[in-house]
C-alpha positions in Angstrom: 32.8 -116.8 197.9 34.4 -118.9 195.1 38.1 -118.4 195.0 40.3 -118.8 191.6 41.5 -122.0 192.3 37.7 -123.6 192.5 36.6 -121.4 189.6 39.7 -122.8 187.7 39.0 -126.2 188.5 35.1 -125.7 187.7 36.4 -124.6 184.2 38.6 -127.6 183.5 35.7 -130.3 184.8 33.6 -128.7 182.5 35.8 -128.7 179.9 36.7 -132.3 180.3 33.3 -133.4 180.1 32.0 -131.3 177.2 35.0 -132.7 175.6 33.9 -136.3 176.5 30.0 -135.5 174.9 31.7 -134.2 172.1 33.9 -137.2 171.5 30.7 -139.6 172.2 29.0 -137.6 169.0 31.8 -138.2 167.2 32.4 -141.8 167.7 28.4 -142.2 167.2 28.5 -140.4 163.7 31.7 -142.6 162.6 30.0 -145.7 163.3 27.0 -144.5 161.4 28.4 -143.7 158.6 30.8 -146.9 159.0 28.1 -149.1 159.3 26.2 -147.4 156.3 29.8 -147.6 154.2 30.0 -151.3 154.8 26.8 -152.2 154.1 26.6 -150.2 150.5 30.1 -152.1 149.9 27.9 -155.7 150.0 24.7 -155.3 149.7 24.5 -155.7 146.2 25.7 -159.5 147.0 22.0 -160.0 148.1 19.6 -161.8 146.2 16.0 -163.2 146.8 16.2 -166.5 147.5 19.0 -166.7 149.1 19.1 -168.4 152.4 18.3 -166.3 155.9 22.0 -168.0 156.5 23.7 -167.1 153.8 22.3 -163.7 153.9 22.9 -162.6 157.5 26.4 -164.3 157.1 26.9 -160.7 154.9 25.0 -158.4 156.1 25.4 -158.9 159.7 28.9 -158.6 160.0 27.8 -154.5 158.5 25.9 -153.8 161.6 28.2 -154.9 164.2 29.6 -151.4 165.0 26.3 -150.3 165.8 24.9 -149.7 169.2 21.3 -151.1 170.5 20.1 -147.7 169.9 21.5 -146.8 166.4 20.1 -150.5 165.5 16.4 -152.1 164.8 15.6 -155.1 166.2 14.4 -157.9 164.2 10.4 -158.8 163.9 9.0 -162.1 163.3 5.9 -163.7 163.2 3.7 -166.5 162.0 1.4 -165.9 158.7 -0.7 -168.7 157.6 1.5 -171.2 159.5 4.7 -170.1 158.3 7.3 -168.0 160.1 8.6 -164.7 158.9 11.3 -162.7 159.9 12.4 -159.3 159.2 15.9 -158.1 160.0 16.8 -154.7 159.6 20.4 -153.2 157.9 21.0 -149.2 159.0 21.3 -148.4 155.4 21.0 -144.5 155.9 21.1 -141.7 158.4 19.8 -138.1 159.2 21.4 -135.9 161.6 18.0 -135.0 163.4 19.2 -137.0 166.9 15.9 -139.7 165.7 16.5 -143.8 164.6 13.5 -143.9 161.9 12.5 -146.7 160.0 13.7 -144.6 157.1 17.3 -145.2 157.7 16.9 -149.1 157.6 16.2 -151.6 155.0 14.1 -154.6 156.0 15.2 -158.1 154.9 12.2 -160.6 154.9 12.4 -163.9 155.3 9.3 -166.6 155.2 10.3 -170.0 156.0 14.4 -169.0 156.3 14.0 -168.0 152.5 14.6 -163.9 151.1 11.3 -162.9 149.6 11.3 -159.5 150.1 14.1 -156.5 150.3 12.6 -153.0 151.0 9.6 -151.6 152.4 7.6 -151.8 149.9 6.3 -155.7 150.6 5.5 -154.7 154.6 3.8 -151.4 153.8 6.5 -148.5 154.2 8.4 -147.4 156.7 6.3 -146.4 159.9 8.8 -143.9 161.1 10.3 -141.0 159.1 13.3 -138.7 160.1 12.8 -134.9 160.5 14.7 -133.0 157.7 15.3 -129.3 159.7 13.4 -127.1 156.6 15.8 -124.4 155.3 14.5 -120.9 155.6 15.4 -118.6 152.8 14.8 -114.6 154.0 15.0 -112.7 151.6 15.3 -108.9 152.7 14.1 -106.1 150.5 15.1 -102.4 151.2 12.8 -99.7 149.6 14.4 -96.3 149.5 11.9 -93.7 148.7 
């Protein structure tokens, strides 16, 4: 039989560590929107042609915030001999718990030059987030 002094203390553990989920969420969502802020903020710096250098030396410092899972790692590759790399800046966010390729923009780099910015030179994104549809019930009452 559970006395009040183990049901109060049951209460205040679980307390404590909804609070601590909670406050996990939160920090998450700041960084998100963070990251998402200071990336808007430079991204217009960006140019094709600009060096992989001189363009990570901007855009990286953006992501930094970010955890491993809130983040995409980079691809790369060889295509006819020459190396590409695509590095990709969380540029956008839905609140469906997923990390899409439709919340990143791709950098592309052949040969440590900026050819390509967007999905549109690699095919779209692979991955799209969930919008939650919004139901609209709309209730009729028929007196006869």
């Amino acid at each position: 039989m559970a006395t009040k002094g183990n049901t109060m203390k049951t209460r205040i553990i679980l307390s404590l560590f909804l609070l601590v989920i909670l406050a996990g969420c939160t920090t998450t969502n700041i960084n998100i929107g963070e990251t998402i802020s200071a990336y808007d903020a430079v991204s217009h710096k960006i140019q094709l042609g600009d060096s992989k250098d001189e363009a990570l030396s901007i855009l990286l410092p953006t992501q930094r915030k970010l955890s491993k899972y809130y983040s995409k790692r980079p691809d790369q590759y060889l295509k006819n001999g020459k190396k590409v790399e695509i590095y990709y800046m969380r540029s956008g966010w839905q609140s469906d718990g997923l990390t899409t390729d439709d919340e990143f923009t791709p950098y592309v780099f052949v040969e440590d030059k900026l050819i390509a910015i967007g999905w549109a030179s690699i095919g779209g994104p692979k991955t799209q987030g969930q919008v939650a549809p919004t139901i609209n019930v709309k209730q009729e009452t028929v007196v006869r």
